[in-house]
N, C-alpha and C positions, 0 to 999 in steps of 0.2 A: 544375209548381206544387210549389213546397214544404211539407212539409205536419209537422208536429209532432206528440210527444207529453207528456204530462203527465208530470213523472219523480214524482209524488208519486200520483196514481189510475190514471195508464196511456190517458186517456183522448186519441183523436184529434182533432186542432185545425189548422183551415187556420191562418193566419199574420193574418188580420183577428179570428178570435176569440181570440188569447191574452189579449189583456190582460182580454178581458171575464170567463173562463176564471180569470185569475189572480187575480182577485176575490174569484170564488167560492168557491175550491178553495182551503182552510186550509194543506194540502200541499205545493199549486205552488209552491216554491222557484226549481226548474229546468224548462224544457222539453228533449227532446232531436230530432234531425231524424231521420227515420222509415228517411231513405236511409242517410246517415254517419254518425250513431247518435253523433255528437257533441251534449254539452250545452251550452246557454246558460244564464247566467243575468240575474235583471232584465230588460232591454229588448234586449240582446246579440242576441237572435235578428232581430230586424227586420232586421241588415245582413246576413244569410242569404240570399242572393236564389238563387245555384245550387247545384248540389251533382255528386257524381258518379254516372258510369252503375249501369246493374247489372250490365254484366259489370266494370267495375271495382271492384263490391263482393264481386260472388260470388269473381268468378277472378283478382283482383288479383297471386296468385302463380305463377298459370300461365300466364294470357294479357295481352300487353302489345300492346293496339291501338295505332294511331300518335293524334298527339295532337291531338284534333277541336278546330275551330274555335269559338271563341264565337259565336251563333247571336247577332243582331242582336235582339231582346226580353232575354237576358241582358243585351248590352249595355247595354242600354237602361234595365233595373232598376238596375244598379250606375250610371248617371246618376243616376236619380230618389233612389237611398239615398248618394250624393257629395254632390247637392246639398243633402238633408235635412240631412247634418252638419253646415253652416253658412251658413244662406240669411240674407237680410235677416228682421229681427224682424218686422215684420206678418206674415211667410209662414211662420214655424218651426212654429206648431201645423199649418197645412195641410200641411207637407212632412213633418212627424214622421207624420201619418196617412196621407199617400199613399203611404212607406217602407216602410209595413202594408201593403198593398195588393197583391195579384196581377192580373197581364196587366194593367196599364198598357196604353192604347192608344199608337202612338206618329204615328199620324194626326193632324193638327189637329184633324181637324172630330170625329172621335173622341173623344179626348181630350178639347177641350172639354166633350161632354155629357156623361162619364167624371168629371170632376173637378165639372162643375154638381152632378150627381145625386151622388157619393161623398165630396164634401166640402161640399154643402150650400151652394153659391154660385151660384144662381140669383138673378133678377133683375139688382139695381144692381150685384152684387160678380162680374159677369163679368170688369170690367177686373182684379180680380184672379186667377181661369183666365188672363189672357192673359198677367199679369208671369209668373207660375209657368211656361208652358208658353216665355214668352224666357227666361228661367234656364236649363229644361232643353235647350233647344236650342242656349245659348250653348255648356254645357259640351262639347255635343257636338260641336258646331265647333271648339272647343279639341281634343279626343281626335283626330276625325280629319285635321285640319292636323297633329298629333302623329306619326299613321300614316304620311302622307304623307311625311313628312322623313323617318321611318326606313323606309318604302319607298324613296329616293331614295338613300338610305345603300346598303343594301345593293345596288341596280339598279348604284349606281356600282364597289362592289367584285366584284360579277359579270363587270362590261366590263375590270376592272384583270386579275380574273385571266383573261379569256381571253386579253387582248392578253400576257399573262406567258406565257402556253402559245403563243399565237401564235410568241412574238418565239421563243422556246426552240428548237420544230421549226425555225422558218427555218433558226436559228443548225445544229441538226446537216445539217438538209440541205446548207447552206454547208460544215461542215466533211466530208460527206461527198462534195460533190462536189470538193473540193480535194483529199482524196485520190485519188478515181477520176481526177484531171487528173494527178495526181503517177504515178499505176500506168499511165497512158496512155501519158505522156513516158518510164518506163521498159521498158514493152513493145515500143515503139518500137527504143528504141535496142537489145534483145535476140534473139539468133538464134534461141536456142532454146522453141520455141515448144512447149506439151505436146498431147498428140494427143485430138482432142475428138472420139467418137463420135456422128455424126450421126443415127442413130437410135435413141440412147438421150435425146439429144436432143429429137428429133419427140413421142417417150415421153412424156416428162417435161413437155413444152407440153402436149398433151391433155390430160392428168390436172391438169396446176395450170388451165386455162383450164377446162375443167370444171365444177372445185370453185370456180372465180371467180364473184361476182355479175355477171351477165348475160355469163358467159363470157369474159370482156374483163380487162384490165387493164393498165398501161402495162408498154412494150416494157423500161425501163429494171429495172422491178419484176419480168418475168420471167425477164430478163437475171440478176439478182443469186438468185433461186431456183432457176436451171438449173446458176448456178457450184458455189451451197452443195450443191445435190446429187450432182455431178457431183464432188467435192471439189475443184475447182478455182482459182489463185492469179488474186488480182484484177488480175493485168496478162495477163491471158488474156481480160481482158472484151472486147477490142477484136474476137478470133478469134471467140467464143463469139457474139457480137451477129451477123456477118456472118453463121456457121451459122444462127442462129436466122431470118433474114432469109431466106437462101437455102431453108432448110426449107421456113419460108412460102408462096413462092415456088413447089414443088414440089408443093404440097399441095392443087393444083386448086382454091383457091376453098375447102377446111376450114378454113384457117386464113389470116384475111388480117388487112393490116396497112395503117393510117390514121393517117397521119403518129405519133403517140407511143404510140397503142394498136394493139397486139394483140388478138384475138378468134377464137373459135370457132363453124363455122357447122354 
């Protein structure tokens, strides 16, 4: 709740007694709001409906919380003082007084006895509670159809960019296995072949399967961390995979291999 003070006696004031307040009190010029110690003046305050916390008054310069959601009753005040702006003419005294007004219900059946009893429309002038309360509901159908489309905005530029990061990896995957196809074809044709320590090897699998999530990872990914360690030229991939294979192989069941993955047991 928003609450005011008198900038001419200092006195505190909910937001339904200003005006009665500003009557009285020769002084009242302005009021100011108690939280953000901003002034209004004349009637200015009525469209005040939230304000900010108190750590973003005390510690505005040291702490930066992330930026909280509007709470559905804010919402909902900033309906009732939208529509107060400019409602149809039979409704503008009841809407400039329910603008004054703190905790708005936003239940019907609430609401209803909310505006009987605070605007004095009991009896025959309920059909008027009910025009008031389709105004505010209309707006608010408007706002959230509003939400909706730029929720749908952004959901769409979410899918754009993953399928852009999608497309991107494919594309280097593609251009890195064209090269391991090009280093294949000249390993191939080459004698000299460089000499690949088989146990420094086995080494080197343990320690990266290991440090792997759930000890595993594809045979092709350990293939290319055995070369880099090993300093090894990548038309040696083709020797370096068989050792790796063979390693396996030897290693009783520690280290087995299922079709593209490797793992440790």
């Amino acid at each position: 709740m928003v609450v005011f003070s008198c900038d001419g006696c200092g006195e505190m004031l909910k937001k339904s007694q200003v005006d009665g307040h500003a009557n009285r009190c020769r002084r009242c010029d302005s009021v100011s709001c108690v939280d953000c110690s901003v002034s209004f003046w004349g009637d200015e305050y009525s469209k005040h409906t939230s304000c900010i916390t108190e750590a973003e008054r005390y510690e505005k310069t040291v702490w930066k919380g992330a930026k909280k959601k509007r709470n559905p009753q804010q919402e909902w005040m900033d309906i009732v003082v939208h529509c107060s702006s400019n409602p149809p003419a039979h409704l503008r005294s009841y809407m400039t007084t329910m603008s004054e007004l703190d905790n708005i219900p936003r239940n019907e059946k609430k609401f209803v006895n909310f505006a009987s009893n605070s605007l004095h429309l009991r009896g025959n002038n309920t059909k008027v509670v009910e025009e008031i309360w389709n105004l505010l509901k209309q707006e608010q159908g408007k706002r959230i159809a509003a939400k909706e489309v730029i929720k749908k905005q952004e959901d769409l530029k979410q899918e754009l960019k993953k399928q852009q990061q999608q497309e991107e990896k494919e594309k280097e995957v593609a251009v890195s296995d064209k090269e391991d196809d090009s280093d294949s074809s000249s390993s191939d044709d080459s004698d000299d072949k460089p000499t690949i320590d088989a146990k420094k090897v086995k080494k080197i699998t343990k320690k990266t399967l290991k440090e792997a999530p759930n000890k595993s990872m594809k045979v092709k990914k350990l293939r290319k961390i055995l070369g880099k360690e090993l300093g090894l030229p990548r038309s040696a991939k083709n020797q370096l995979k068989k050792i790796l294979l063979e390693t396996a192989k030897a290693s009783k069941n520690k280290i087995k291999v299922d079709g593209e993955i490797i793992c440790l047991h």
